[in-house]
C-alpha positions as CSV (number, residue, x, y, z in Angstrom):
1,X,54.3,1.5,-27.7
2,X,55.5,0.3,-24.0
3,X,53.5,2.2,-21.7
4,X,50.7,2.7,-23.5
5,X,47.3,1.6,-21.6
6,X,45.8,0.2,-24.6
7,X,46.6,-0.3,-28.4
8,X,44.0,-1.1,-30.9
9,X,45.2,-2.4,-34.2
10,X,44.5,0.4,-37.0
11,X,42.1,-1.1,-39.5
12,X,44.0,-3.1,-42.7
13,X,47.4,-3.5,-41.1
14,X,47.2,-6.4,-43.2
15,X,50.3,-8.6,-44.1
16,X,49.5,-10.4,-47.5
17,X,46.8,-8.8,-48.9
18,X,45.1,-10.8,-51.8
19,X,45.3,-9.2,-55.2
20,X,43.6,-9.3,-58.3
21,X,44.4,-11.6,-60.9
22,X,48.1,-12.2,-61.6
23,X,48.9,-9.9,-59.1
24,X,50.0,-12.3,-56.1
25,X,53.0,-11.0,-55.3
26,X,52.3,-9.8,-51.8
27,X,50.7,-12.4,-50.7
28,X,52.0,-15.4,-49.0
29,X,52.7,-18.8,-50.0
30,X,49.7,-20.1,-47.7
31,X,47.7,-18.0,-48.6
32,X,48.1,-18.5,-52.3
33,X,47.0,-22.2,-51.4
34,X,43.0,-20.7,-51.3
35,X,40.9,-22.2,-53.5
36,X,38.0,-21.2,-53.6
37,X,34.6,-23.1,-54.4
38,X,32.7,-20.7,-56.4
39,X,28.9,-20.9,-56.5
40,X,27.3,-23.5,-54.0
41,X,29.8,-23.3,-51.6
42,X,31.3,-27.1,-52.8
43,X,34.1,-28.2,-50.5
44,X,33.6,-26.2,-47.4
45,X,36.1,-28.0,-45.1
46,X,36.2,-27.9,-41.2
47,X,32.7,-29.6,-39.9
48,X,32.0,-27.6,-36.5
49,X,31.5,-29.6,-33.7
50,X,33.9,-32.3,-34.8
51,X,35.9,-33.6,-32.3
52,X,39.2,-36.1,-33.4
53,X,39.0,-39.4,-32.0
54,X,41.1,-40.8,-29.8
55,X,43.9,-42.3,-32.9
56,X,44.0,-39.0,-34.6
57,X,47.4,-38.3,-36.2
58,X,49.6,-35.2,-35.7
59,X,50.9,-33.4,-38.4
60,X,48.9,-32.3,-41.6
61,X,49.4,-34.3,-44.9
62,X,51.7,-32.9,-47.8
63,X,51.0,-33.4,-51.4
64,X,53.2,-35.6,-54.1
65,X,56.3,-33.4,-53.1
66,X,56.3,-33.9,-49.7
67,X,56.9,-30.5,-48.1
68,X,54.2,-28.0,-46.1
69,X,53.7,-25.2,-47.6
70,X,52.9,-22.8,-44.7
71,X,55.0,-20.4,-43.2
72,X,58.3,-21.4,-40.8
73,X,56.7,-18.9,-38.1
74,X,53.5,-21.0,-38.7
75,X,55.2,-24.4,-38.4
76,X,56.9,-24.2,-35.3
77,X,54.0,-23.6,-33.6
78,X,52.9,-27.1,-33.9
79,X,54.4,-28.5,-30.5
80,X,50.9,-28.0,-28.8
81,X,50.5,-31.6,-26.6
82,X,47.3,-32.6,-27.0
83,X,45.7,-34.1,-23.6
84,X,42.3,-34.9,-24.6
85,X,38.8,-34.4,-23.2
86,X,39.8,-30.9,-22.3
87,X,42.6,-31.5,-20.7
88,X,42.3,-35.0,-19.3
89,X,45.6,-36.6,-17.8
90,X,46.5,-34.3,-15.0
91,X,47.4,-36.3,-12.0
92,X,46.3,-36.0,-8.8
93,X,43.3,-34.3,-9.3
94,X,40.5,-36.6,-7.5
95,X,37.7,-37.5,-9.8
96,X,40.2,-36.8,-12.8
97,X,40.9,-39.8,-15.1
98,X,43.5,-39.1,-17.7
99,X,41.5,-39.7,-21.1
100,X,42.9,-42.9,-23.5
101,X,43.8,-40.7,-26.2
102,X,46.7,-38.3,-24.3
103,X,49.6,-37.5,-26.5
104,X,52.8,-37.4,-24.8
105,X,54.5,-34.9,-27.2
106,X,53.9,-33.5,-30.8
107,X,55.0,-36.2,-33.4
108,X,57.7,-34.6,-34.9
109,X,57.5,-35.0,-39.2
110,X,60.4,-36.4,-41.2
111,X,62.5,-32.3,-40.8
112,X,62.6,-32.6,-37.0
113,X,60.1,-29.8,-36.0
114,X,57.5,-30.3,-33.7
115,X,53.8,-31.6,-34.9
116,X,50.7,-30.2,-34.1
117,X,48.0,-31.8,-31.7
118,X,45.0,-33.5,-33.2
119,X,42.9,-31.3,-30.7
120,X,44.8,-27.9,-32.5
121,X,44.3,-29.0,-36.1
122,X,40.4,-29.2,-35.4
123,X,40.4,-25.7,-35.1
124,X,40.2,-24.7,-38.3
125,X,37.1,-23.5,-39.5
126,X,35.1,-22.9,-42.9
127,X,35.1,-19.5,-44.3
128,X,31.5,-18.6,-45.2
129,X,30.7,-15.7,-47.4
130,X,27.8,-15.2,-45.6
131,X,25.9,-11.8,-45.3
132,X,28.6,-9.8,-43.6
133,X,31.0,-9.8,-46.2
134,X,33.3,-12.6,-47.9
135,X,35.0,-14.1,-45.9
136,X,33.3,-14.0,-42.4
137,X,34.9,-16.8,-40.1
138,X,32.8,-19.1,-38.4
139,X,29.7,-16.7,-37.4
140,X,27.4,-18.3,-34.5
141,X,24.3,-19.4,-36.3
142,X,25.6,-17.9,-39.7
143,X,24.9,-20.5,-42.7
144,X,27.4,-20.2,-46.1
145,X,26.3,-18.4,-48.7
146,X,27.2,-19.0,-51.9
147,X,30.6,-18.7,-52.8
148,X,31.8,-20.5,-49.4
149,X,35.8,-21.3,-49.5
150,X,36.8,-24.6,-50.3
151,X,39.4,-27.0,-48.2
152,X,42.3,-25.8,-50.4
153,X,44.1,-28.6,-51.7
154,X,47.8,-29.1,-52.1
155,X,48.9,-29.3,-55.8
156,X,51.1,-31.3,-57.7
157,X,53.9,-29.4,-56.1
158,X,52.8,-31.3,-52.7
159,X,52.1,-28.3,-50.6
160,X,49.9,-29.5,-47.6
161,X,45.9,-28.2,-47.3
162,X,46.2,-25.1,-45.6
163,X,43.7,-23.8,-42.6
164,X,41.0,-22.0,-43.3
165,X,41.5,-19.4,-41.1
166,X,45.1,-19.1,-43.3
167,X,42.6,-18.6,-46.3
168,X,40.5,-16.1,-44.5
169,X,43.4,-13.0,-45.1
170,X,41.7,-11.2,-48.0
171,X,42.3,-7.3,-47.9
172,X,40.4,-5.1,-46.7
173,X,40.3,-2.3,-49.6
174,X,42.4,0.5,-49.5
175,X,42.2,0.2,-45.6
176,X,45.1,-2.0,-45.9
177,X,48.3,-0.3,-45.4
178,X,47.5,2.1,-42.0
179,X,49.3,5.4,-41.1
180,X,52.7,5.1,-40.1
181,X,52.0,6.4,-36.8
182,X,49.6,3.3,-36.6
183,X,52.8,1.2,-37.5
184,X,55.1,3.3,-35.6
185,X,55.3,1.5,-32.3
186,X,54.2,-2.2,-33.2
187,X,56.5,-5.2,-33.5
188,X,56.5,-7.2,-36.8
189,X,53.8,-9.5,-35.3
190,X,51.1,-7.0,-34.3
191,X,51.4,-5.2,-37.6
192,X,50.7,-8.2,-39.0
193,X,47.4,-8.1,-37.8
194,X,44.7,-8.1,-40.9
195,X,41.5,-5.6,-39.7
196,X,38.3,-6.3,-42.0
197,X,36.8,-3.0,-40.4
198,X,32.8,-3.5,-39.7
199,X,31.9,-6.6,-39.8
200,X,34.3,-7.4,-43.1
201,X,36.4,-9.9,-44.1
202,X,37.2,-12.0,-41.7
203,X,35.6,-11.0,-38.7
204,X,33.6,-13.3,-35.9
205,X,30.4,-11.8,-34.8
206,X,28.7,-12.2,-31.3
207,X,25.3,-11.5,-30.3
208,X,25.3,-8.5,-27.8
209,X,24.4,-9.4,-24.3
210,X,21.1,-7.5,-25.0
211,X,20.2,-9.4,-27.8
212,X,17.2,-11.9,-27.6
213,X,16.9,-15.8,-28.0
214,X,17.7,-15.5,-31.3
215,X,20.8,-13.8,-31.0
216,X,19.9,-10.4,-31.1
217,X,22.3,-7.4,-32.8
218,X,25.4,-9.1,-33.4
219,X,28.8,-7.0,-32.7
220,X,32.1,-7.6,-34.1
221,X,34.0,-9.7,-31.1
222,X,36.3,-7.8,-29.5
223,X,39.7,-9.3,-28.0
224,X,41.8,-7.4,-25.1
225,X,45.5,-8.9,-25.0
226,X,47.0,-8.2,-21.3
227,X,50.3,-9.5,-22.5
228,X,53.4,-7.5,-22.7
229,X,55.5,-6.8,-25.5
230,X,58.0,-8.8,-25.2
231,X,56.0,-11.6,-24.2
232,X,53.8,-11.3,-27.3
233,X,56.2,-11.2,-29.9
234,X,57.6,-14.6,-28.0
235,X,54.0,-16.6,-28.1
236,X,52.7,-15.1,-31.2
237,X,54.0,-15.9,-34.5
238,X,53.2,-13.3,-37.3
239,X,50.5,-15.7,-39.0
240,X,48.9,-16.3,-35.6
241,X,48.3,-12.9,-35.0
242,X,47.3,-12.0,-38.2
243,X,44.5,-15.1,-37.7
244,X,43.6,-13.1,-34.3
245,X,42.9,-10.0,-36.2
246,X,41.1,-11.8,-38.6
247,X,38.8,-13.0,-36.6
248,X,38.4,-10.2,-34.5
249,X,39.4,-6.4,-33.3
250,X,42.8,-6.5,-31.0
251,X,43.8,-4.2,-28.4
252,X,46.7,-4.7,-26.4
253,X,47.5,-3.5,-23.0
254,X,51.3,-3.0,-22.3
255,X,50.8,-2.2,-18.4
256,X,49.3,-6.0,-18.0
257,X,50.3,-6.1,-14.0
258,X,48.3,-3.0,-13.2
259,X,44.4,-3.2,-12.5
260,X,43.2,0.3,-13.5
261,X,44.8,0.3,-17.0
262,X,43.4,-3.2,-17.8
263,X,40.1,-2.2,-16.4
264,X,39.9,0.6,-18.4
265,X,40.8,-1.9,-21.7
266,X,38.0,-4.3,-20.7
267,X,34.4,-2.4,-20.9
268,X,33.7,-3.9,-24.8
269,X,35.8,-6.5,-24.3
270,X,34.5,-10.0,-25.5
271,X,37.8,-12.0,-24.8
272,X,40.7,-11.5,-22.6
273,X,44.2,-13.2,-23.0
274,X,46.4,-13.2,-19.7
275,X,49.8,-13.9,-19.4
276,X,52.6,-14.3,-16.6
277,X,51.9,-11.3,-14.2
278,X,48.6,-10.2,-15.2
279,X,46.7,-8.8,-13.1
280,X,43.5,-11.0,-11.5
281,X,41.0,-10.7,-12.7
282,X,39.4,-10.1,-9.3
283,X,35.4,-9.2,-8.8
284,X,35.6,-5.4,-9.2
285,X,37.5,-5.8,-12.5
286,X,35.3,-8.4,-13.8
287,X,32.5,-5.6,-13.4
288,X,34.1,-3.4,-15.5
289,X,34.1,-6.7,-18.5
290,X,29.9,-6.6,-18.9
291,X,31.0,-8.1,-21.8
292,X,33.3,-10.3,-21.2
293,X,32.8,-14.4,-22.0
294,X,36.3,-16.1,-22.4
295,X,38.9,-15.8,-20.5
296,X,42.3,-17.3,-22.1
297,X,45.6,-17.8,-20.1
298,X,48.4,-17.8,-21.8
299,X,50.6,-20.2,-19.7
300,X,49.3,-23.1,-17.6
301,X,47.7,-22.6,-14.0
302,X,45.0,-20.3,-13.9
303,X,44.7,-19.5,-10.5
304,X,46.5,-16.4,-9.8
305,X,44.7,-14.4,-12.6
306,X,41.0,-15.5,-12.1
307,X,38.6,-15.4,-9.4
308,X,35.8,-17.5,-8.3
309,X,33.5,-14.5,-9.3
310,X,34.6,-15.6,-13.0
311,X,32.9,-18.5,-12.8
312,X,29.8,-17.8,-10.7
313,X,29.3,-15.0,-14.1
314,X,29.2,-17.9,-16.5
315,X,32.7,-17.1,-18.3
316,X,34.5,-19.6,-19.5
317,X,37.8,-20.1,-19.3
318,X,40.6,-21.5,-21.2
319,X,44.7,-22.3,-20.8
320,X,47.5,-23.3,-23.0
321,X,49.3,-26.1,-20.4
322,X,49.3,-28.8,-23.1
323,X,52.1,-26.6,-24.9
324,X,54.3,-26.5,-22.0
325,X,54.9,-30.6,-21.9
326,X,57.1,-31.4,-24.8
327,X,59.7,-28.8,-24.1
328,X,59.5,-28.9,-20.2
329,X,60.0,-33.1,-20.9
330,X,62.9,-32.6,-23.2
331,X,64.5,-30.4,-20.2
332,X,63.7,-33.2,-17.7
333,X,65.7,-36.0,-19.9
334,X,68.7,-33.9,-20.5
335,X,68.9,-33.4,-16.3
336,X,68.0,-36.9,-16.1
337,X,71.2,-37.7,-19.0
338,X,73.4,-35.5,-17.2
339,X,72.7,-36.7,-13.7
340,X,73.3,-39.9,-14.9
341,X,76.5,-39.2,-16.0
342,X,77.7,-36.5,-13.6
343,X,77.8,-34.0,-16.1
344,X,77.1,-31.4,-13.5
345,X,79.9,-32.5,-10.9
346,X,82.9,-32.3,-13.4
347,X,81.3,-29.1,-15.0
348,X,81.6,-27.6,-11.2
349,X,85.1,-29.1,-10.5
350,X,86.5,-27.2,-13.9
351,X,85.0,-24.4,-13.4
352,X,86.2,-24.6,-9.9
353,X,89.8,-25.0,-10.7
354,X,90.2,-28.5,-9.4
355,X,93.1,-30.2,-10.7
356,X,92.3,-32.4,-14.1
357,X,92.9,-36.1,-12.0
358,X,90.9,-34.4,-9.2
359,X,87.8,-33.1,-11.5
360,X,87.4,-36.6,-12.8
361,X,86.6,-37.9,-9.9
362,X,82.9,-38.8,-9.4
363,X,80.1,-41.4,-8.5
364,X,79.8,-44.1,-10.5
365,X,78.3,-42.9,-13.8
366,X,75.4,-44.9,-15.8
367,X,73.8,-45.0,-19.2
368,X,70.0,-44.6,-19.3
369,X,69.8,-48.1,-21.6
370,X,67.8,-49.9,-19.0
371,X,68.1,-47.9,-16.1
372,X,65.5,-47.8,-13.3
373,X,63.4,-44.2,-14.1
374,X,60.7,-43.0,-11.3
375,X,58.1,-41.1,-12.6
376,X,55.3,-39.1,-9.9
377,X,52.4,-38.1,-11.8
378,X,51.8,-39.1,-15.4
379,X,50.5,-35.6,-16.1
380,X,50.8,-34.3,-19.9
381,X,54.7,-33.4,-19.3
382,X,55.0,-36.8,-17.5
383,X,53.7,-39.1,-20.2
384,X,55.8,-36.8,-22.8
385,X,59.2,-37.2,-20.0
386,X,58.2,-41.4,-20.3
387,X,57.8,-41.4,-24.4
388,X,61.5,-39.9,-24.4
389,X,62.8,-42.1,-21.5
390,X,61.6,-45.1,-22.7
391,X,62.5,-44.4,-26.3
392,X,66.0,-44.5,-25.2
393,X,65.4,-47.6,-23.5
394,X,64.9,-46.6,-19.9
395,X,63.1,-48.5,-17.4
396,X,59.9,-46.4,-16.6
397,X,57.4,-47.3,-13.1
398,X,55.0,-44.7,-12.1
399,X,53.8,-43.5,-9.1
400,X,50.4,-41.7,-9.8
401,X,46.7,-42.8,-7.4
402,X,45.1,-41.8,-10.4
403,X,46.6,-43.8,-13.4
404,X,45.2,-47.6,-13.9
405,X,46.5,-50.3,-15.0
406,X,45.2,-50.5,-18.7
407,X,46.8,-47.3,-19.1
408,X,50.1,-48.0,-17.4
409,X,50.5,-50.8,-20.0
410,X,49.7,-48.8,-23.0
411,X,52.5,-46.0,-22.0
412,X,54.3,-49.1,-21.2
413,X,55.6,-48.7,-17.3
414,X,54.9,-50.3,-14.3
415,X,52.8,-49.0,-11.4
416,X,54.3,-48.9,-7.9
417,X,53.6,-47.4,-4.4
418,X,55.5,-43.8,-4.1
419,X,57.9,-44.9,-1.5
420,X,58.6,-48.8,-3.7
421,X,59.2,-46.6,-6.7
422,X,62.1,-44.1,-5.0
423,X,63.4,-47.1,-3.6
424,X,63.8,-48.6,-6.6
425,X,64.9,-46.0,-9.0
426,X,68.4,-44.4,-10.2
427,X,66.6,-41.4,-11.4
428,X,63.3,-40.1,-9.9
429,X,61.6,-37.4,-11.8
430,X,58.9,-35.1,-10.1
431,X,55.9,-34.3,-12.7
432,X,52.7,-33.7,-10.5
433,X,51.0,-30.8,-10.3
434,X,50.8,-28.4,-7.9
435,X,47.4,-29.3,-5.5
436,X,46.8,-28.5,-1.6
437,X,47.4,-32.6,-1.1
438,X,50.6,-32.4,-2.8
439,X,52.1,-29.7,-0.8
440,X,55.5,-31.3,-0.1
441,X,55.1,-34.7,-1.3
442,X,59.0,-35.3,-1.1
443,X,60.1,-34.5,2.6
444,X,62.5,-35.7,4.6
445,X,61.4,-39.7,4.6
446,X,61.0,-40.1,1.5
447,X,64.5,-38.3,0.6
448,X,65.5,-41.0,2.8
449,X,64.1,-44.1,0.7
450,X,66.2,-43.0,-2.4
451,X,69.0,-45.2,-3.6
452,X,72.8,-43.8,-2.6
453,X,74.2,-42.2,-5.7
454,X,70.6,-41.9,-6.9
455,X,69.2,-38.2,-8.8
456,X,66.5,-36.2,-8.4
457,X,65.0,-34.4,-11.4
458,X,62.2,-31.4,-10.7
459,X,60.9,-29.0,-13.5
460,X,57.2,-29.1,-11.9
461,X,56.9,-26.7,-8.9
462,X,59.6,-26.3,-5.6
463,X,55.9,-26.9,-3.8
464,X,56.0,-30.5,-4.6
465,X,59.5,-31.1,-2.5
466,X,60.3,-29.5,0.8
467,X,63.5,-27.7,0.2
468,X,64.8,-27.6,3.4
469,X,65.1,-31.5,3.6
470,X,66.2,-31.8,0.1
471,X,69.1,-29.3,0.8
472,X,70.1,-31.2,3.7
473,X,69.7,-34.6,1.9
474,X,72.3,-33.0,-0.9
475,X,74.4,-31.4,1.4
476,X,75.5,-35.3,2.5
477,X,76.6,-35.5,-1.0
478,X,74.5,-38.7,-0.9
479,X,72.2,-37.8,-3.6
480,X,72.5,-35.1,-6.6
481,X,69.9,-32.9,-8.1
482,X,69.0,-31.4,-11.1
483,X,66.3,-28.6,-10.3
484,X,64.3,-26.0,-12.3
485,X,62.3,-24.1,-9.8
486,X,62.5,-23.0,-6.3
487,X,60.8,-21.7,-2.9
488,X,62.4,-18.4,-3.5
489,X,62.1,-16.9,-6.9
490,X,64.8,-15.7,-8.5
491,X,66.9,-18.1,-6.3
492,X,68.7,-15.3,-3.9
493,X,72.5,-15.5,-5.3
494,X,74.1,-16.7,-1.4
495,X,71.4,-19.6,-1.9
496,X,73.1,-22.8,-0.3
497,X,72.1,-24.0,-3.5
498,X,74.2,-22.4,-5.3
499,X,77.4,-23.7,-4.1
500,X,76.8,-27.2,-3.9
501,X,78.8,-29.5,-6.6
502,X,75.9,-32.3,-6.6
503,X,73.5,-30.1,-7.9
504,X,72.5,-29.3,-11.0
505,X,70.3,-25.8,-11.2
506,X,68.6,-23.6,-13.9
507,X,66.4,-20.5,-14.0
508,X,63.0,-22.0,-14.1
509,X,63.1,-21.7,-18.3
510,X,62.4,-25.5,-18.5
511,X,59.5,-24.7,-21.2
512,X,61.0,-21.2,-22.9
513,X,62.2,-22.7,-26.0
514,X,61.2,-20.9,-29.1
515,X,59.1,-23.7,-30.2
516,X,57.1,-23.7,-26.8
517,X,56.5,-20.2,-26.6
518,X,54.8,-19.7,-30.3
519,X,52.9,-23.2,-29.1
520,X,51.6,-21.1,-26.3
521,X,50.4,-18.6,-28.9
522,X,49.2,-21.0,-31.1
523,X,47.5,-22.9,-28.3
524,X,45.7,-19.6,-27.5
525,X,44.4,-18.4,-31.1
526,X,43.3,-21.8,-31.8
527,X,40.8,-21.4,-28.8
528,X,39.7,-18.1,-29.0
529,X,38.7,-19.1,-32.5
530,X,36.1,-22.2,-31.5
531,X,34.7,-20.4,-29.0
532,X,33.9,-17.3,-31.1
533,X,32.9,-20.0,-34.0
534,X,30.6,-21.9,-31.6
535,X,32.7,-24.8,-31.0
536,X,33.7,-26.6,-27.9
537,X,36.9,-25.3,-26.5
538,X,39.7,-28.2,-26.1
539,X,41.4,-27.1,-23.1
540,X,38.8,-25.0,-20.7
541,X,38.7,-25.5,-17.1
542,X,36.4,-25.7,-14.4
543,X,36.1,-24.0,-11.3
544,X,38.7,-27.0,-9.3
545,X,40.8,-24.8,-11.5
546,X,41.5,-22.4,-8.5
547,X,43.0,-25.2,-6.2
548,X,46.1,-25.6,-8.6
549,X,49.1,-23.5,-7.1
550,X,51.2,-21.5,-9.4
């Protein structure tokens, strides 16, 4: 319910329990996919520790038919870019080297939707029966018992393996259906959340901060979600959340932007999930978290919702960036396309009520077949932005201290200077992230050194480009523009902006497609899960974190 401080999941609000024999009728089709391995444990799949190598494939193999058999909530969360080492390939970062295995965009399968990273699909861990209960994911220190899960493999019907946190939904008894004043208020997503109760099916265990060397008296892990509603049924797809609650007890907190309610959420709290407009987690609520060990961020920069107290405690903490680079890419090339083609100029002129032979006129137009692209920063969104140039023939150089020249060759652009590469390109696309040293990388001068007739593309941050020069830059009509964020957010409606025919503009939504939102979620769940199951987390970040700018 909106307004509520905090909402814990009831116990069994289960979607697709497991029935007896004959009686799967409930269930879902990925979850039918389960086989298990019977005595011994044979076939346990998901080694922990296992990292991909720098060649590993996107997208999970299908059997003799051809076609997944997980959920269409569960597939389109697959557009998660994966950046390896943790994150590796952010630009302009000193010290940083982009590692030789960056994706630039899922791989998308033969149907057109988005494929998982390599660094995502290593998240899937073996279901041990253990000593808690069948069905305990992935405790710390926890060996199979008997009767561990097996990989469950695709039949002649050529459904792909599913994960094994998919297989891990077994009911909880006749916990499973909840009050309907427990379902009252939830969306369709949190009530699929599956509880296992103490210590059941399902649930990840962690020691309690009393507990000795050895671990001590282990706790079911709690997780605190400081997301609101709306934002949560956006990132998190039904099966996602349902893994969540499998592998450990949910709250929510609705008021996310206000200190004392989250504080009050946090005191058993082993995890805590920001989003956009959390509050920070500043010192005096990290003392009310004795608990806490992860944080996870939702979104990309971390900085305005952790401190450097967060750190100096030992937590870690994690974000879902990676996500954010297909679809923000895929917005980049469309301004680039339409820039090119002065899209923007005739839509304006219609719209304006300009005469039909008047609305047609425009700049010379160009096709992006061999036209000179500029790239600054091949971050993860810039090497996914240069994949989709250059596979429609675009001529790519780079700008970016930090990328060398093995690497330039195997994206397959050119490295340049910043000032030789605006000088030289029809399109220049901004894609570095926001540091203290790039505070206005684009001013006045190097306006200046861009080609007459020339576009400039920005879905990365307003800090990167000083507005004021690029407004007086457009204003000559000498350049256009094609911009996703601003100085001022929302962009004030008498913005000079606004009414300006060579510019293209947008409500800083470059990454909220459907797709990149449940990649978010996905992005999220899948780290939560190593680090509860003792595995190295794919996309944490260090204390150099807090230099970023939002």
């Amino acid at each position: 319910m909106t307004g509520s401080a905090e909402r814990t999941p009831g116990a069994g609000v289960a979607a697709g329990h497991a029935a007896g024999a004959g009686g799967r009728a409930v269930e879902s089709a990925a979850d039918r996919a389960a086989v298990s391995a019977g005595d011994g444990g044979a076939g346990t799949v998901g080694v922990p520790g296992a990292s991909p190598g720098a060649g590993s494939a996107a997208g999970g193999a299908a059997g003799s038919g051809g076609g997944p058999a997980e959920s269409a909530a569960d597939r389109a969360d697959r557009a998660a870019v994966s950046a390896g080492d943790g994150g590796a390939g952010t630009v302009g970062v000193p010290g940083a080297s982009p590692g030789a295995g960056s994706a630039a965009g899922g791989a998308a399968g033969s149907g057109g939707g988005p494929a998982e990273s390599a660094a995502d699909r290593a998240d899937r861990a073996a279901v041990s029966a253990g000593d808690g209960g069948a069905g305990t994911v992935g405790v710390p220190g926890a060996s199979p018992g008997a009767g561990s899960a097996a990989g469950g493999a695709a039949g002649s019907g050529g459904r792909a393996v599913e994960s094994a946190a998919d297989r891990a939904a077994e009911a909880a008894g006749d916990r499973g259906i909840g009050s309907a004043d427990d379902r009252a208020g939830r969306s369709g997503a949190e009530r699929a959340v599956a509880s296992a109760g103490d210590g059941g099916a399902g649930a990840a265990a962690v020691p309690d901060a009393e507990g000795g060397a050895d671990g001590g008296t282990r706790h079911r892990a709690r997780v605190v979600v400081a997301v609101p509603p709306h934002l949560r049924e956006q990132l998190f797809t039904a099966g996602e959340w349902r893994r969540l609650g499998e592998l450990a007890e949910v709250a929510v907190v609705d008021r996310h932007s206000e200190p004392a309610v989250l504080g009050a959420a946090l005191g058993d709290a082993d995890v805590l999930v920001t989003g956009w407009g959390s509050a920070r987690l500043d010192a005096g609520l990290l003392g009310a978290a004795p608990r806490l060990r992860l944080v996870a961020h939702t979104g990309g920069a971390v900085s305005p919702y952790v401190c450097a107290a967060v750190f100096d405690r030992g937590v870690r903490v994690t974000q879902a960036g990676a996500a954010m680079a297909r679809p923000v890419a895929e917005v980049a090339l469309a301004f680039t396309l339409a820039l090119l083609h002065r899209v923007h100029r005739f839509d304006h002129a219609l719209h304006a009520g300009a005469p039909w032979a008047e609305a047609g006129e425009a700049p010379e137009r160009h096709q992006i077949l061999g036209c000179p692209v500029g790239v600054i920063g091949a971050s993860r969104t810039g090497r996914a932005y240069i994949a989709l140039a250059r596979a429609l023939g675009a001529e790519v150089t780079v700008a970016d201290p930090y990328l060398g020249a093995a690497e330039a060759r195997a994206l397959g652009v050119r490295l340049a200077g910043l000032d030789d590469m605006l000088a030289g390109s029809r399109i220049t696309a901004v894609h570095a992230p926001a540091l203290p040293e790039t505070r206005h990388l684009l001013s006045a001068r190097e306006l200046a050194l861009m080609p007459d007739g020339a576009g400039l593309v920005n879905t990365a941050r307003s800090w990167l480009v000083d507005e004021a020069a690029l407004l007086a830059e457009l204003r000559t009509g000498r350049i256009d523009a094609a911009l996703d964020v601003y100085d001022a957010e929302p962009l004030p409606v008498a913005h000079p902006l606004r009414a300006l025919p060579n510019v293209l503009l947008t409500p800083h939504q470059a990454a909220a497609t459907v797709e990149g939102r449940h990649a978010l979620g996905a992005s999220t769940v899948a780290e939560i899960t190593r680090f509860l199951t003792g595995r190295p987390l794919h996309h944490g970040v260090g204390r150099e974190a807090l230099d970023r700018v939002e």
